[in-house]
C-alpha positions in Angstrom: 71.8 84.9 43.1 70.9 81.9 40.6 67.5 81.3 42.7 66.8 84.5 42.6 67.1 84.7 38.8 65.2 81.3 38.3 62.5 82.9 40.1 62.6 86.4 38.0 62.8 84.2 35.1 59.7 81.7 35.8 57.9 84.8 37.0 57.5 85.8 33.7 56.2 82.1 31.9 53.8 80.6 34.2 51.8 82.4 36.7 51.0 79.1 38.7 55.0 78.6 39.3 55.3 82.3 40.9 52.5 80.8 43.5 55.2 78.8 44.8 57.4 81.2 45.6 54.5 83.1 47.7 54.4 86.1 44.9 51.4 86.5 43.1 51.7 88.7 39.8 49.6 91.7 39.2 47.8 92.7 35.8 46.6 95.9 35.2 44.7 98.4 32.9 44.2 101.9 33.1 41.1 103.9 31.6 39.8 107.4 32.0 36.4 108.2 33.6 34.3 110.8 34.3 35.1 113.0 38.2 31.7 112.5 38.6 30.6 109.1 38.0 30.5 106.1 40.2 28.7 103.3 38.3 31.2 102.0 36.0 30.5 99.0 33.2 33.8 97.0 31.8 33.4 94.8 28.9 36.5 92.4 29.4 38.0 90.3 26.7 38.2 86.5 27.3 41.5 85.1 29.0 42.0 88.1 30.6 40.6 88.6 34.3 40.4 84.9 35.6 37.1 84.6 38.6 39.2 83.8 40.9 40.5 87.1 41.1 41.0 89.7 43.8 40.4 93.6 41.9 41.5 96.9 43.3 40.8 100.4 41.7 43.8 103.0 42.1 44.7 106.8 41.4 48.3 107.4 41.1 48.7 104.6 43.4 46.5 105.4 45.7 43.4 102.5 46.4 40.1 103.9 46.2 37.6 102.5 48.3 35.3 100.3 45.6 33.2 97.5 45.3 32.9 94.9 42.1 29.7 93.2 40.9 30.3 90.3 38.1 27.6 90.5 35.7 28.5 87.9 32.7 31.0 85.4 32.3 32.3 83.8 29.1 30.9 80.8 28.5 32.9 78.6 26.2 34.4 75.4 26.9 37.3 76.4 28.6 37.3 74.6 32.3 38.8 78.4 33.8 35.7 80.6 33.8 36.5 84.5 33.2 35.3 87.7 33.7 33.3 89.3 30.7 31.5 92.0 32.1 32.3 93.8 35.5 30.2 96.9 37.0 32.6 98.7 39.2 31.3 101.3 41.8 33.3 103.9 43.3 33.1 105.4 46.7 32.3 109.1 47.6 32.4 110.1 43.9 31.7 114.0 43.9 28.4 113.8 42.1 28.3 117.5 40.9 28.2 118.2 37.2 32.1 118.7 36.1 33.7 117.9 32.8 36.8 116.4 34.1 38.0 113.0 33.5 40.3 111.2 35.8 43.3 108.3 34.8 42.2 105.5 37.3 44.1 101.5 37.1 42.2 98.8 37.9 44.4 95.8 39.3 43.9 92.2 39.8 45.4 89.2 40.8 45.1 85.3 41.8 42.8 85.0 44.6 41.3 81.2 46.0 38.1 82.8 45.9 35.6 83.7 42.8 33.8 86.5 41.6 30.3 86.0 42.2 27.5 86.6 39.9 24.9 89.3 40.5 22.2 91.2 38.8 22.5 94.9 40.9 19.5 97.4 39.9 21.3 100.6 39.3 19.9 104.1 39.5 21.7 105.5 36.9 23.3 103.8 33.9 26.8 102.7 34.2 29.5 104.5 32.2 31.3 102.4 29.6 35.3 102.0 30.1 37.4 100.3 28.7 41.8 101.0 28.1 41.8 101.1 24.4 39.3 100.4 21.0 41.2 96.8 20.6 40.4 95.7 24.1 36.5 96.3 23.5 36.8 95.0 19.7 38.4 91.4 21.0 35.3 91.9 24.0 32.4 92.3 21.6 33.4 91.4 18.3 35.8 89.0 19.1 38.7 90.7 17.3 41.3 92.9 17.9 41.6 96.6 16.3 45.2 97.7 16.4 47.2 100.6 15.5 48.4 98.7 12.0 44.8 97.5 11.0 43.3 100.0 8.4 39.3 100.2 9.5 39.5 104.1 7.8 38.3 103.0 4.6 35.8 101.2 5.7 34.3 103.4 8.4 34.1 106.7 7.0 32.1 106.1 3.8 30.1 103.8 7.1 29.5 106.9 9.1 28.3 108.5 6.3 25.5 106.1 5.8 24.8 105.8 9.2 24.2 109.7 9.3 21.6 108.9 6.6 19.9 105.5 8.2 19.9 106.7 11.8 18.0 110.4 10.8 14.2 110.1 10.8 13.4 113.0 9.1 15.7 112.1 6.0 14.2 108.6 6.3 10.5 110.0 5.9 11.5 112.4 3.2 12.3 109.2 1.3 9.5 107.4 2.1 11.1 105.0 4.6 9.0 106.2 8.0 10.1 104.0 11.1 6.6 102.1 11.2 7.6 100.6 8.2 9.0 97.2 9.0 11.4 96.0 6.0 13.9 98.8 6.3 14.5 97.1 10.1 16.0 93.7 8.6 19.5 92.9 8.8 20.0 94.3 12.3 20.8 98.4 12.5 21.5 98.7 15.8 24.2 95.5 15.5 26.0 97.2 12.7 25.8 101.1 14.4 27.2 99.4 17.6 29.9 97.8 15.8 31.2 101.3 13.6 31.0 102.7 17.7 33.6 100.0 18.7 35.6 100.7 15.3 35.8 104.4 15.9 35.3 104.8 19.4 32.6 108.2 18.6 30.5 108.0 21.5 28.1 109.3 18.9 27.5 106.1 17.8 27.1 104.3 20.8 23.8 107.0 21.4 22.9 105.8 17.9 23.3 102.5 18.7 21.2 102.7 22.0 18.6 104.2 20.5 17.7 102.2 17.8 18.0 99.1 20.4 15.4 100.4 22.2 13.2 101.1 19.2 13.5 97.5 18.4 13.0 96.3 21.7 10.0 98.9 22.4 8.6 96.9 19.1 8.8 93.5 20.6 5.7 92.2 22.1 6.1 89.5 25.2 5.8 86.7 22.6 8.9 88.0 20.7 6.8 88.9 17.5 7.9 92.4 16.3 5.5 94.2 16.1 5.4 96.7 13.2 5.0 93.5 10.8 1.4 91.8 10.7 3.1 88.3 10.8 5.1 86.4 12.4 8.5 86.3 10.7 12.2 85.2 11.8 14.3 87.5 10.2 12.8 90.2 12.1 14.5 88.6 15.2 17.5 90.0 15.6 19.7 89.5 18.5 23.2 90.6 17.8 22.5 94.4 18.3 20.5 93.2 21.7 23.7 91.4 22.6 26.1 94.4 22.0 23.4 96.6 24.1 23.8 94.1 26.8 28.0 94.2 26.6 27.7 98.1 26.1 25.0 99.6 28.9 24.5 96.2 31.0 21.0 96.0 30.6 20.1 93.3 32.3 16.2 93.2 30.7 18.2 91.5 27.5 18.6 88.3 29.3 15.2 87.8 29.4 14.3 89.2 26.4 16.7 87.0 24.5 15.4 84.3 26.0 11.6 85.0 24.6 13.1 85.1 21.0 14.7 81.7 21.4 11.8 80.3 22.6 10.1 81.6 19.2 12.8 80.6 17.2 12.4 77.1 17.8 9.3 76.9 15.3 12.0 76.8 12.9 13.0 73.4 11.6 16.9 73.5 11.3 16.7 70.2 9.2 16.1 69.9 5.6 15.0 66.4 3.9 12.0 67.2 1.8 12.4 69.1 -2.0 9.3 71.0 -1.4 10.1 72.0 2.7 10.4 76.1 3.0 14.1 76.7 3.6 16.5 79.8 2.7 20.4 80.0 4.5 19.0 83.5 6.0 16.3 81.6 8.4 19.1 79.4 9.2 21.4 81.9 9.9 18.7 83.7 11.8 18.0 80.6 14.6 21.8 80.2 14.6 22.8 83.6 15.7 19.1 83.6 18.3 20.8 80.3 20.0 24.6 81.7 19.8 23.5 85.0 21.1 21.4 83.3 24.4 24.0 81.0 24.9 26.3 83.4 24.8 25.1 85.7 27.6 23.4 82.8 29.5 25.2 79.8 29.1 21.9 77.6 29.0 22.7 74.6 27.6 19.5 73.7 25.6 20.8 76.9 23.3 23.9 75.4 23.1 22.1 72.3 21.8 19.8 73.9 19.4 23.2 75.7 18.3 24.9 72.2 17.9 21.8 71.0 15.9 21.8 74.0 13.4 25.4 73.1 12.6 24.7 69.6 12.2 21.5 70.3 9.6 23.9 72.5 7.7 26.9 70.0 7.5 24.2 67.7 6.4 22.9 69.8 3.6 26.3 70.7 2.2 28.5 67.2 2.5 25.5 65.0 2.4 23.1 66.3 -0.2 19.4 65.2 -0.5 18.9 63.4 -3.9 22.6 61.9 -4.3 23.0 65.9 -5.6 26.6 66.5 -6.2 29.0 67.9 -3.4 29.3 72.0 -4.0 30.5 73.1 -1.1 27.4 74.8 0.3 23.8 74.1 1.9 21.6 72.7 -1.0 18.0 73.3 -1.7 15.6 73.8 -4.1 14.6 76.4 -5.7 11.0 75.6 -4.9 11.9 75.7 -1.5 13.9 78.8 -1.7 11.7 80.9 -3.9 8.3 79.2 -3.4 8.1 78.7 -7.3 8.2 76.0 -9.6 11.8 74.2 -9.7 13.3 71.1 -7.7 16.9 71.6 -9.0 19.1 72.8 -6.3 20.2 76.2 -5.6 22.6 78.2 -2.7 22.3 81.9 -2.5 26.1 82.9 -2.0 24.8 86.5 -0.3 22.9 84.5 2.2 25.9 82.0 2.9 27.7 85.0 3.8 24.8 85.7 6.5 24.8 82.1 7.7 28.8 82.3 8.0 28.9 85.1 10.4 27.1 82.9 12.6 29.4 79.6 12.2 32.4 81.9 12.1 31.2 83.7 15.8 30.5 80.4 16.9 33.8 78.8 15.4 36.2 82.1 17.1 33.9 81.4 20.9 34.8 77.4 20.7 36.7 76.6 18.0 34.1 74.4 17.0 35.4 71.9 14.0 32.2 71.8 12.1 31.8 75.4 11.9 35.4 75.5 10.6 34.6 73.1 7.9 31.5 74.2 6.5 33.3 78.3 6.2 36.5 75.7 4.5 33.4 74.6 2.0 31.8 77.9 1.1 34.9 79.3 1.1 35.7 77.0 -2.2 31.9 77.2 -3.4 31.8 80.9 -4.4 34.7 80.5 -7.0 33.7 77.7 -8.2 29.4 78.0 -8.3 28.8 81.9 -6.9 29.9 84.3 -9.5 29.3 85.4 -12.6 30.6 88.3 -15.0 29.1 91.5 -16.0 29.3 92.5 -19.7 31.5 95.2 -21.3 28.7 98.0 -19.9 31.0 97.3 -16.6 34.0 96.1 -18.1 33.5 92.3 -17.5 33.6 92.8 -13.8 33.2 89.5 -11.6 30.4 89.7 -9.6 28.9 87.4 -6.6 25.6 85.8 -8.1 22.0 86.7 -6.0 21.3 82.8 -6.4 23.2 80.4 -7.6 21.7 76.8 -9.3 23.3 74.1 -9.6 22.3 71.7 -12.7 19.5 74.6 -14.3 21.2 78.0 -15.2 17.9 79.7 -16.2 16.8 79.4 -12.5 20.3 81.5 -11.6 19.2 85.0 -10.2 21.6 87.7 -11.4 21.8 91.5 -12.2 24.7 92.7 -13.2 23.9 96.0 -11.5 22.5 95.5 -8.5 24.7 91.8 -7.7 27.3 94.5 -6.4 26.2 95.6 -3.4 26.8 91.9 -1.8 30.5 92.7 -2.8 31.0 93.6 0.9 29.1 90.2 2.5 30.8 87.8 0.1 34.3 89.6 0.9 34.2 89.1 4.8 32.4 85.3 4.0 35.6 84.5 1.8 38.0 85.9 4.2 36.3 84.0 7.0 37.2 80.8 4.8 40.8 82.3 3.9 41.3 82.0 7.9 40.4 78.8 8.6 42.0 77.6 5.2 45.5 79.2 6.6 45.2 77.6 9.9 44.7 74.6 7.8 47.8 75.0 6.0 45.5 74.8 2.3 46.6 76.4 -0.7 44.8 80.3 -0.8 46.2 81.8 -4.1 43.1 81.7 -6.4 40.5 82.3 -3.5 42.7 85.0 -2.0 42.6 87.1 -5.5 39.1 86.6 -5.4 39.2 88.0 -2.1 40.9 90.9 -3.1 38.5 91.3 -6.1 35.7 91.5 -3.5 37.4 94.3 -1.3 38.7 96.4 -4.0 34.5 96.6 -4.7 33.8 96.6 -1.0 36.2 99.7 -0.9 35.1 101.2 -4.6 31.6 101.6 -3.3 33.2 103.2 0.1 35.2 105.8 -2.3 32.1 107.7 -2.7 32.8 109.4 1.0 35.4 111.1 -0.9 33.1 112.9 -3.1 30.0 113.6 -0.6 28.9 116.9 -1.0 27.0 116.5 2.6 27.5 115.1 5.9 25.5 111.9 4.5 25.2 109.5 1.9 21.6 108.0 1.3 21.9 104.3 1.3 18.2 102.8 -0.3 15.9 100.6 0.4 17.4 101.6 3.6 17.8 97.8 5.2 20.8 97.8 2.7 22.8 99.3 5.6 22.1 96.2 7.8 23.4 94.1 5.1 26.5 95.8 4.0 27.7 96.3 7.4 26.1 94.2 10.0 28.0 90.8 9.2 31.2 92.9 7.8 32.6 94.9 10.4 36.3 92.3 10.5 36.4 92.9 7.0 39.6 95.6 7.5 40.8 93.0 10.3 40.6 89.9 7.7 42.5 91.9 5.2 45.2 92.8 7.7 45.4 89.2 9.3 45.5 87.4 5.9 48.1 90.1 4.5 50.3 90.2 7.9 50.2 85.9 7.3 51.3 86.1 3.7 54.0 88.4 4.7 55.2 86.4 7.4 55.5 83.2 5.0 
């Protein structure tokens, strides 16, 4: 009776004990699908479905005959490799049009055998499952969405916008035709994906599709996009093509991805001369090119150029060119950040906020120390060197500044009424910094009312969904959208993590 209970008991701690005993334990999810589909795509969250694993589909516990093809697998430095993306295909599916869906369970356990990777050509696209909205949210965005974590405040004024942004016709009629390129900056399809994950409206991920293929239709085979004369890295934008990969498994964005990182390399990471070209939104864009590749491929030499962007960014902020003081964020001048007259140095804290969406995917797929410290540092910059105050027009409001400089205030770049709409960017870059600051134990009072000061305007300008008179809310120039949203969506997740935390204290 006492083994028998020892083994019940280590049965539920360590799986690798239960081996011992000749039982292996079972893990399953359950998911609704289609009657009439049989090509099925699983985005799986890390940790959760080791390769060596045997799977099994069921219906009220009954096996249905299926086979498994491994697409992607997460590449981070963990020595057990898992599954990240899984096509499953069912067996004599009933391939006549019918609106049912059916409960099926997919099972797995240890097996001494891996998954194998394979690229299968499919003749019709898979159908996205997945058990619930905080499974996919930790499989894409790398966070989880549950039942306590308020994302309503947030999303609907969102949808609203994206109503707006993802309508031709009400794009023309304000002079924003697709052909023109600047309303495609700051990646739309990224941030439509990412309100599809957050809702779980497969209206979205239609949206989202869409407007991935409009950007990749725009791509020519040297990674240039198109609708813009000249070459120019902002317009690549590989988050959106990553979350098309993770969402429809098409397997053209390997390659693809690969094109843009081979064009991103004309950009010099490295900053040493007061005249050199250099803003923290080109850094951020060759950071999230080489996270993005390796990511999906695992090629080392984008891990590399990843590693080497970090590097020329510590270097910046905690070893300044020109003995300049420590800030706390990537100095530059503003010659090189303006292409004007001025060597004093400057940081743009709206652009920070860019480049720390790519340390801070980086930091949550590695835990990568540098990353952590440099989201520590601009977390204590913006107090300190990124804000100003509006006058008594708007009650004296604190607001994050457009650019920031550091020994020559009449080079500072600031409007009292347009410095606001970053309010949403500079939130989710401080509560980035908030996290990393907790795990470090460091005191968060005065950043975390900053914080909040941030929000409440992140969540003032997403009031007016309560006063729309239509089933949109115009959102111009138009590329606002991508900036608002795209590097924002764990905003509602920060606030709930940092306020679950303080609770817990």
């Amino acid at each position: 009776m006492h083994k028998i209970n020892l083994v019940k008991f280590l049965s539920i701690i360590f799986i690798l004990i239960i081996s011992y005993t000749g039982q292996t334990e079972e893990y399953s999810i359950k998911f609704l699908a289609p009657v009439n589909k049989s090509i099925l795509l699983l985005p799986v969250p890390n940790m959760h479905i080791a390769l060596n694993s045997v799977l099994k589909i069921s219906q009220q516990d009954k096996v249905i005959n299926a086979s498994f093809s491994l697409l992607n697998t997460w590449n981070t430095d963990k020595n057990q490799k898992f599954v990240r993306l899984l096509i499953i295909k069912l067996e004599n599916v009933n391939q006549i049009k019918n609106d049912e869906y059916k409960e099926l369970t997919l099972s797995w356990s240890h097996s001494n055998q891996n998954l194998q990777l394979e690229a299968p050509i499919f003749e019709t696209q898979p159908y996205l499952i997945y058990p619930n909205k905080s499974w996919l949210a930790e499989s894409i965005l790398l966070h989880s969405e549950t039942k306590d974590t308020n994302s309503a405040w947030y999303t609907q004024t969102q949808s609203l916008y994206a109503n707006f942004v993802t309508n031709e016709e009400l794009l023309n009629e304000n002079g924003y035709p697709s052909t023109q390129h600047s309303q495609w900056l700051f990646d739309r399809p990224r941030a439509i994906y990412q309100l599809y994950i957050l809702t779980g409206d497969s209206k979205w991920l239609k949206k989202g599709s869409k407007l991935a293929l409009f950007y990749l239709k725009n791509l020519d085979n040297t990674g240039k996009f198109k609708l813009k004369e000249n070459f120019d890295l902002k317009y690549l934008m590989p988050n959106g093509l990553l979350y098309h990969y993770f969402l429809t498994g098409d397997n053209q964005i390997k390659n693809i991805l690969e094109v843009l990182f081979e064009r991103s390399l004309s950009w010099t990471p490295q900053y040493d001369n007061e005249y050199s070209f250099w803003t923290e939104r080109h850094q951020a864009a060759a950071l999230n090119i080489a996270i993005a590749y390796w990511e999906l491929s695992g090629n080392q030499r984008a891990r590399k150029r990843i590693d080497e962007i970090v590097e020329a960014t510590v270097q910046m902020v905690f070893n300044p060119i020109n003995n300049w003081p420590l800030r706390g964020c990537p100095q530059h001048t503003y010659k090189s950040h303006e292409g004007k007259s001025g060597v004093s140095p400057v940081c743009s804290p709206w652009m920070m906020a860019l480049l720390g969406d790519g340390l801070w995917r980086y930091y949550r797929l590695t835990d990568d120390k540098k990353s952590a410290a440099l989201l520590n540092a601009f977390g204590d910059f913006i107090p300190n060197h990124g804000i100003h105050f509006a006058d008594k027009r708007l009650k004296n409001m604190v607001l994050p500044l457009y650019l920031s400089s550091m020994d020559n205030k009449l080079l500072e770049i600031k409007n009292q009424w347009t410095d606001g709409q970053h309010s949403c960017d500079v939130a989710s870059l401080i509560g980035k910094s908030l996290y990393i600051k907790r795990k470090t134990n460091e005191d968060l009072f005065l950043l975390k009312e900053l914080f909040n000061v941030f929000l409440q305007q992140c969540k003032d300008i997403n009031k007016k969904s309560r006063n729309a008179k239509k089933e949109y809310l115009p959102m111009l120039p138009p590329r606002r959208f991508g900036w608002t949203y795209s590097t924002t969506s764990d905003l509602p997740w920060l606030d709930y993590w940092l306020n679950q935390t303080t609770n817990n204290e």
